[in-house]
Residue frames as a rotation matrix with the C-alpha (Angstrom) as fourth column:
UNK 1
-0.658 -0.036 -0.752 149.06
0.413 0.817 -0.401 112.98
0.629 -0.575 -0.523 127.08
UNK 2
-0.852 0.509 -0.120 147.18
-0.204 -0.535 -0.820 115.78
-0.482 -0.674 0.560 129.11
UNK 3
-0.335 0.861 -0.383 144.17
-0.931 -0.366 -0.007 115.30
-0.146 0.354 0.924 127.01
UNK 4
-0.490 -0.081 -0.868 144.32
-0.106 0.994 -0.032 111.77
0.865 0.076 -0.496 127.09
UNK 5
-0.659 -0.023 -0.752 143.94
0.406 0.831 -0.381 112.07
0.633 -0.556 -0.538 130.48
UNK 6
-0.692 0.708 -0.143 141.40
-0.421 -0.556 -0.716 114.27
-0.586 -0.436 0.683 131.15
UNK 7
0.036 0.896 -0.443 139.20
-0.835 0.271 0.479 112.16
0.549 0.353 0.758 128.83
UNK 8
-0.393 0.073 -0.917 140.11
0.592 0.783 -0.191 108.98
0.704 -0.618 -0.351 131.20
UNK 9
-0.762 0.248 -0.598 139.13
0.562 -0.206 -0.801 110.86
-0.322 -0.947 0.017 134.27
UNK 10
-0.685 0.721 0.108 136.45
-0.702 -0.613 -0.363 112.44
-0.196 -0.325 0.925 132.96
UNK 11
0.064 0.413 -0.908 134.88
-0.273 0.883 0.382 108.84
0.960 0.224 0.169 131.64
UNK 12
0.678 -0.043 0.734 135.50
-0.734 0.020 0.679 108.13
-0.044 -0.999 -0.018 135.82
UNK 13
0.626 -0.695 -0.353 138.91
0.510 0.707 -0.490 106.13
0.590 0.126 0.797 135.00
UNK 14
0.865 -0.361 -0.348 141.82
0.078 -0.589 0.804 106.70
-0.495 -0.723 -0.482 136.58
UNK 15
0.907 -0.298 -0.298 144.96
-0.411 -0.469 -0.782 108.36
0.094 0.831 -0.548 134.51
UNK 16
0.483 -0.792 -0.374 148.29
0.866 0.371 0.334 106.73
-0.126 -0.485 0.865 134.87
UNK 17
0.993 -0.020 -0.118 150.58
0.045 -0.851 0.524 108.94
-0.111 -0.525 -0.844 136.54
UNK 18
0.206 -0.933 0.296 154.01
-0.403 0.195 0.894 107.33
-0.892 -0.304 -0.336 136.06
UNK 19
-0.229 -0.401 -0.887 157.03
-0.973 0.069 0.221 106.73
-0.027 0.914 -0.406 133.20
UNK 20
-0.901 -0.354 -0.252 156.41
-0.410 0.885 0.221 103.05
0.145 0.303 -0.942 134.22
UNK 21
-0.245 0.967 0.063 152.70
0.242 0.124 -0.962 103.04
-0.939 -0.221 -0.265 134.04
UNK 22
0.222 -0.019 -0.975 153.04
-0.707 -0.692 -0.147 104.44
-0.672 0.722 -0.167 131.03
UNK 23
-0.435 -0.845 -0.310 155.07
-0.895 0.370 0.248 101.93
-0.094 0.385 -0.918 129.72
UNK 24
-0.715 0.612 0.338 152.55
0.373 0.743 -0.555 98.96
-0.591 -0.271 -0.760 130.86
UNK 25
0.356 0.934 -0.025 149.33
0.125 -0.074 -0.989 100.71
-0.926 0.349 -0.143 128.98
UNK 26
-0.288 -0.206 -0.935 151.46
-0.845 -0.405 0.350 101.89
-0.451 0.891 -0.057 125.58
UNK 27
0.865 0.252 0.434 150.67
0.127 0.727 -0.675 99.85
-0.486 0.639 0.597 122.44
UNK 28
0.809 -0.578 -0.107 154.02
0.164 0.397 -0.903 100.72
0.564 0.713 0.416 120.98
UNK 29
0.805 -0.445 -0.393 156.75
0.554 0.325 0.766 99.65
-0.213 -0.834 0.508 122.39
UNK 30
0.713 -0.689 -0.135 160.34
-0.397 -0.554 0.732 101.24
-0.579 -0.468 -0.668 122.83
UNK 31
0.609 -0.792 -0.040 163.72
0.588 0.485 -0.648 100.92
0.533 0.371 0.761 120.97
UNK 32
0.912 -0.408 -0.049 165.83
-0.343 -0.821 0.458 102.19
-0.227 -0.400 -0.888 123.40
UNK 33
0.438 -0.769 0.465 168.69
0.467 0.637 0.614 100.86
-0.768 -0.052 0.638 121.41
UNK 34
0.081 -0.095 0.992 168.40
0.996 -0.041 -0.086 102.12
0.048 0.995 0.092 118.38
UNK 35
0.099 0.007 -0.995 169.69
0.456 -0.889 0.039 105.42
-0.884 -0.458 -0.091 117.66
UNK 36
0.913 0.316 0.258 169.23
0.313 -0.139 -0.940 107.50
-0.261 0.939 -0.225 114.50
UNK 37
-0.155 -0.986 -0.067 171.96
0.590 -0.147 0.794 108.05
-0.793 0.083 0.604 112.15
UNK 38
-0.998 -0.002 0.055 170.50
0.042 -0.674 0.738 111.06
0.036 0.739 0.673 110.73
UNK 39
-0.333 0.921 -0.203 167.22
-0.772 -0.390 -0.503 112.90
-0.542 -0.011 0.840 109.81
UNK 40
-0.086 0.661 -0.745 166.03
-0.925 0.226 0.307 110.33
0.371 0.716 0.592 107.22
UNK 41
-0.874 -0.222 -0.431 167.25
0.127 0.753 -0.645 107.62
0.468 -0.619 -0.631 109.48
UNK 42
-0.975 0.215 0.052 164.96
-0.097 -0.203 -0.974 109.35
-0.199 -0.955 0.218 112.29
UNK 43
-0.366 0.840 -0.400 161.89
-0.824 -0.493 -0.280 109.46
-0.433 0.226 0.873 109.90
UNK 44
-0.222 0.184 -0.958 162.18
-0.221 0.947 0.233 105.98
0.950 0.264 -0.169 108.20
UNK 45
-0.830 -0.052 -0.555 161.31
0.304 0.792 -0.529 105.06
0.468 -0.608 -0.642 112.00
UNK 46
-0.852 0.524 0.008 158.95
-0.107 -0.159 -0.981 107.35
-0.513 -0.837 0.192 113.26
UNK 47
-0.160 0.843 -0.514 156.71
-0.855 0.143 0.499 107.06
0.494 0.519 0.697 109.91
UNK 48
-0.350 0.198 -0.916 155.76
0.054 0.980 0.192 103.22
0.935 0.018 -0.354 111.11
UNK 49
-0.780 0.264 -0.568 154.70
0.622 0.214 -0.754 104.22
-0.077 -0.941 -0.331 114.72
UNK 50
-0.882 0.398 -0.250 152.49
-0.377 -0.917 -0.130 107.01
-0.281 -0.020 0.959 113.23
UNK 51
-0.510 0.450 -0.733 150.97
-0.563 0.469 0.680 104.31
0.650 0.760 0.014 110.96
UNK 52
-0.722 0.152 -0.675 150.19
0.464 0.830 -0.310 101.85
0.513 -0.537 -0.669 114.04
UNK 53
-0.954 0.022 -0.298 148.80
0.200 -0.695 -0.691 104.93
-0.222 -0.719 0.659 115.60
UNK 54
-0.507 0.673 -0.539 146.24
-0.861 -0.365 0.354 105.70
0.041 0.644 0.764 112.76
UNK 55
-0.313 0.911 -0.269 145.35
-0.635 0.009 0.772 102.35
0.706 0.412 0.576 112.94
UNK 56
-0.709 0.267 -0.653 144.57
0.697 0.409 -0.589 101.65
0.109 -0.873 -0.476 116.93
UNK 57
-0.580 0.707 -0.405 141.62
-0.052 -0.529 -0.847 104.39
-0.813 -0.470 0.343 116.97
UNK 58
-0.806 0.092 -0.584 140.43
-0.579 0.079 0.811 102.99
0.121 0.993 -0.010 114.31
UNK 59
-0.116 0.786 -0.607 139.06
0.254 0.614 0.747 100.04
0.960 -0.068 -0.271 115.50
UNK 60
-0.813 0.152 -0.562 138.79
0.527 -0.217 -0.821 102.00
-0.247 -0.964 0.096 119.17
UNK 61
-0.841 0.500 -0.208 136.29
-0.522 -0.851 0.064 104.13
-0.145 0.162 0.976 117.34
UNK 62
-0.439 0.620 -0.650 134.01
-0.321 0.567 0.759 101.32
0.839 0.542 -0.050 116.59
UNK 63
-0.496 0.195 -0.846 133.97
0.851 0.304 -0.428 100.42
0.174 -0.932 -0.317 120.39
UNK 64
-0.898 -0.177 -0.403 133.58
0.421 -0.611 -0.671 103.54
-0.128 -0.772 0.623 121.44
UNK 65
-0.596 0.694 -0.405 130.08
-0.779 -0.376 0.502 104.05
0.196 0.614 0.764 119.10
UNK 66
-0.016 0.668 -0.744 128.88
-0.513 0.633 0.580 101.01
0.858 0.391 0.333 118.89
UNK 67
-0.216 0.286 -0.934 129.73
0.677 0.733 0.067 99.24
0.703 -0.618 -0.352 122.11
UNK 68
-0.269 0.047 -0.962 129.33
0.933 -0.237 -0.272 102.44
-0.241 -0.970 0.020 124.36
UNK 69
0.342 0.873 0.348 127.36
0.921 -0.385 0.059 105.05
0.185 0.300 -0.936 122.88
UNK 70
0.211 -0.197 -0.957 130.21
0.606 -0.742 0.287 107.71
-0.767 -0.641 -0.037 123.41
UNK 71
0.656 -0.242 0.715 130.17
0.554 -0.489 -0.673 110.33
0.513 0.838 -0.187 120.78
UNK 72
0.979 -0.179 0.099 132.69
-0.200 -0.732 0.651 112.21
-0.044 -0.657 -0.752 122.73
UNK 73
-0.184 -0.874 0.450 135.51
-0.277 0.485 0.830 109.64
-0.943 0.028 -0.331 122.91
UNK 74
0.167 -0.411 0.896 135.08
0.723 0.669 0.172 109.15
-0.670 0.620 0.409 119.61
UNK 75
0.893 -0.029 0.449 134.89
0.251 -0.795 -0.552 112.68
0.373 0.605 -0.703 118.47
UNK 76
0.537 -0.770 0.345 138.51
-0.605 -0.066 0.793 112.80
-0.588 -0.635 -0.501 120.64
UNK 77
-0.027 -0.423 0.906 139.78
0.350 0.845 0.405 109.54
-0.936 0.328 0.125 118.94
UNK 78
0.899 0.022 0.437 138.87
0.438 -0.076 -0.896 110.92
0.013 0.997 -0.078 115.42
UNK 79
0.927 -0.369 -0.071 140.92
-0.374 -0.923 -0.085 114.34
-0.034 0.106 -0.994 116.01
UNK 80
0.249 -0.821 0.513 143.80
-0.323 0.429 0.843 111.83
-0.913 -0.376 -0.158 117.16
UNK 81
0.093 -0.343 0.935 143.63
0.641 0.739 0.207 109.66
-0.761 0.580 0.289 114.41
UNK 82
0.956 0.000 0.295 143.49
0.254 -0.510 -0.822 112.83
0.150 0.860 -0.487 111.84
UNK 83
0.648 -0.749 0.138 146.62
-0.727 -0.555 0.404 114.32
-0.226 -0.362 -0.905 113.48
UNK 84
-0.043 -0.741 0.670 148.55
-0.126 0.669 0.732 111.23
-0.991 -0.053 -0.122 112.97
UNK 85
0.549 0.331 0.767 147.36
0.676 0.364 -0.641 110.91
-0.491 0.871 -0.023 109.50
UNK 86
0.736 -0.518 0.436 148.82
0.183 -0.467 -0.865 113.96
0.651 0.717 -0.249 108.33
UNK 87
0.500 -0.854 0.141 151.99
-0.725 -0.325 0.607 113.94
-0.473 -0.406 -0.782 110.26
UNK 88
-0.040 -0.597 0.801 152.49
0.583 0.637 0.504 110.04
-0.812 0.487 0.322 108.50
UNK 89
0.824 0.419 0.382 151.64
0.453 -0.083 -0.888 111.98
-0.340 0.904 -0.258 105.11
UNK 90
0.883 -0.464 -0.065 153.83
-0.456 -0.883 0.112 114.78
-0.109 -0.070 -0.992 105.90
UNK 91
0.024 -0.911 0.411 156.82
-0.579 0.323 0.749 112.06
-0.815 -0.256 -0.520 106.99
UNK 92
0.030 -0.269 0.963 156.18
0.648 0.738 0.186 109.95
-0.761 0.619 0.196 103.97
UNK 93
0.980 -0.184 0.078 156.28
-0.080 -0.717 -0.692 113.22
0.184 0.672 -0.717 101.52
UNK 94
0.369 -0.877 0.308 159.65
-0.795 -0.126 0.593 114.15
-0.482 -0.463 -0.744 103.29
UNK 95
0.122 -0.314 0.942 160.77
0.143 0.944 0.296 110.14
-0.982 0.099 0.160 102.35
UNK 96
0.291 -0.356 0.888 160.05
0.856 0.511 -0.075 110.45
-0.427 0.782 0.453 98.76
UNK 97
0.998 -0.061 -0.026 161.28
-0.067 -0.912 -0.405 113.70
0.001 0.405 -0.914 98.05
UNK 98
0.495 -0.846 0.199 164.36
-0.617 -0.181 0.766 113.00
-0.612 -0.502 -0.611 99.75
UNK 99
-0.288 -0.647 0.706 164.97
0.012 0.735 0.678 109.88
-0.957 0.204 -0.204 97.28
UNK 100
0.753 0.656 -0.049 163.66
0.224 -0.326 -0.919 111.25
-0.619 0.681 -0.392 94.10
């Protein structure tokens, strides 16, 4: 999140600061119901938010080139979107070992 926001404030935005600011800008949303019932439990849920991740800087990278000429924020947005990539790999390895 720190690096998130030091690329908003350095673009001259301003960073939200709060859990419920936070909450208003996220793209994925909360299950504050749901509690795992177990490691594979905990991974069958977080693989699908990693995936959503990978593919919101996707099409943010296209803005960020083409409609605003920022090779920064999109060299930022790549690194993001690699880092999710292999953490979903990593959680979907984990998955099919586990049921092999």
């Amino acid at each position: 999140m720190d690096d998130v926001a030091e690329g908003v404030r350095a673009l001259g935005g301003v960073a939200a600061g709060s859990l419920e600011e936070f909450r208003k800008l996220a793209r994925l949303k909360e299950s504050p119901s749901t509690v795992p019932l177990g490691s594979t439990h905990m991974i069958e849920s977080l693989l699908p938010d990693h995936e959503a991740l990978i593919a919101y800087p996707r099409s943010d990278l296209e803005l960020s080139v083409d409609r605003f000429h920022d090779a920064g924020t999109n060299n930022f947005l790549t690194d993001l979107w690699e880092r999710h990539e292999k953490t979903a790999w990593m959680l979907r390895a984990h998955l099919e070992e586990r049921y092999r």
